[in-house]
N, C-alpha and C positions, 0 to 999 in steps of 0.2 A: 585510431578511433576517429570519429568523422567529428568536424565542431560543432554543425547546426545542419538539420537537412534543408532549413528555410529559415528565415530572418523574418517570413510574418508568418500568417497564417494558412497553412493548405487547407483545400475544400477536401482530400481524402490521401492517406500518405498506404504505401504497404513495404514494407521491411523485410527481406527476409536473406539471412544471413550476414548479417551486419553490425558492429558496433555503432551506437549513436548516443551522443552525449547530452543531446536536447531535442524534443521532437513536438511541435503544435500541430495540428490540425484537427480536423471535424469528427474524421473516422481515419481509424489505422489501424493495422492489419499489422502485425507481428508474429513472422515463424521464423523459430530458429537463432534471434538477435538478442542482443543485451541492450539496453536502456538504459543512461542512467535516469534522463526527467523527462517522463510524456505525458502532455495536457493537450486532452481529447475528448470530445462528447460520448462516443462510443470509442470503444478498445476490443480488440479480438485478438489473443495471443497464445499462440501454440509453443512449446517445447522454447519459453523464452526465459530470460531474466530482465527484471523492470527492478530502480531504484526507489526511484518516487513516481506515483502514480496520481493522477487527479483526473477526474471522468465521472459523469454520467451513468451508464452501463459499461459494466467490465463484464467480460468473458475469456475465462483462463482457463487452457489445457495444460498439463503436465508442465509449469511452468512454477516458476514463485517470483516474489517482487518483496521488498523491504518496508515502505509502506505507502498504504493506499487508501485512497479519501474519493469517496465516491455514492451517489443513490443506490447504485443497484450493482451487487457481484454474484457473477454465475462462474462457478469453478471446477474442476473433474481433477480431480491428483495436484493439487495445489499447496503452496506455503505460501503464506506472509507472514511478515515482519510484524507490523502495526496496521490492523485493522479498523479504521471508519468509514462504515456505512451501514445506512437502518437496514436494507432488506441484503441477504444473503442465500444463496439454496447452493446446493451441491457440497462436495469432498473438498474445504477447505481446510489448512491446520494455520490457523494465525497463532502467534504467540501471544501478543497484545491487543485486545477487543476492547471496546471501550468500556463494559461492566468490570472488565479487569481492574482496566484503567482508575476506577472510581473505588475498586475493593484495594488498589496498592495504595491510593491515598487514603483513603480511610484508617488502611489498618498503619500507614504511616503516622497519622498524623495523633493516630489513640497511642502507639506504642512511646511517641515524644510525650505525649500530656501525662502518660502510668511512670514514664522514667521520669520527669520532672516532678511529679507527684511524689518518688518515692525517693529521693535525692533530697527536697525537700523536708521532711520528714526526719532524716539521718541529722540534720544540721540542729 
């Protein structure tokens, strides 16, 4: 696996067929590589895997990524991990969205207060 494609920042990187462990630049272009951390304003990835993502606009083919933080994702046959970003369109499957997010703490945080309530009660 490669250490860094660059030590600063490129004006536009393209990957394709490659592992890489860390990747900055402006715009990157990903077919066919694994990622594990790319921070990029724009992202364009076909047939890839990505760890952690941070960007701008994503656009994902037949690809998944673990998760990603980003303004805007456009996706066609996609997974992720953990999903943040407000606008989304296309065939993505995230596991974790951020409504989720907020419904696991919720329902965490009631299910601790109904058991301490009723623990309480017993004594």
């Amino acid at each position: 696996m490669a250490e860094n494609v660059s030590d600063g920042y490129e004006a536009s990187a393209r990957v394709e067929r490659s592992a890489v462990r860390s990747l900055n630049a402006h715009s990157a272009t990903v077919e066919r590589s694994a990622i594990q951390r790319l921070a990029s304003e724009t992202v364009t990835a076909q047939n890839s895997a990505m760890g952690l993502v941070h960007t701008s606009t994503l656009e994902m083919r037949e690809s998944a990524a673990g998760a990603v933080f980003g303004d805007y994702v456009r996706a066609e046959n996609a997974s992720v991990g953990l999903l943040v970003a407000p606008r989304v369109s296309g065939n993505v499957k995230a596991v974790i969205t951020l409504p989720v997010a907020f419904a696991f703490g919720f329902g965490y945080f009631f299910a601790r207060r109904l058991a301490a309530t009723a623990f309480k009660k017993r004594r």
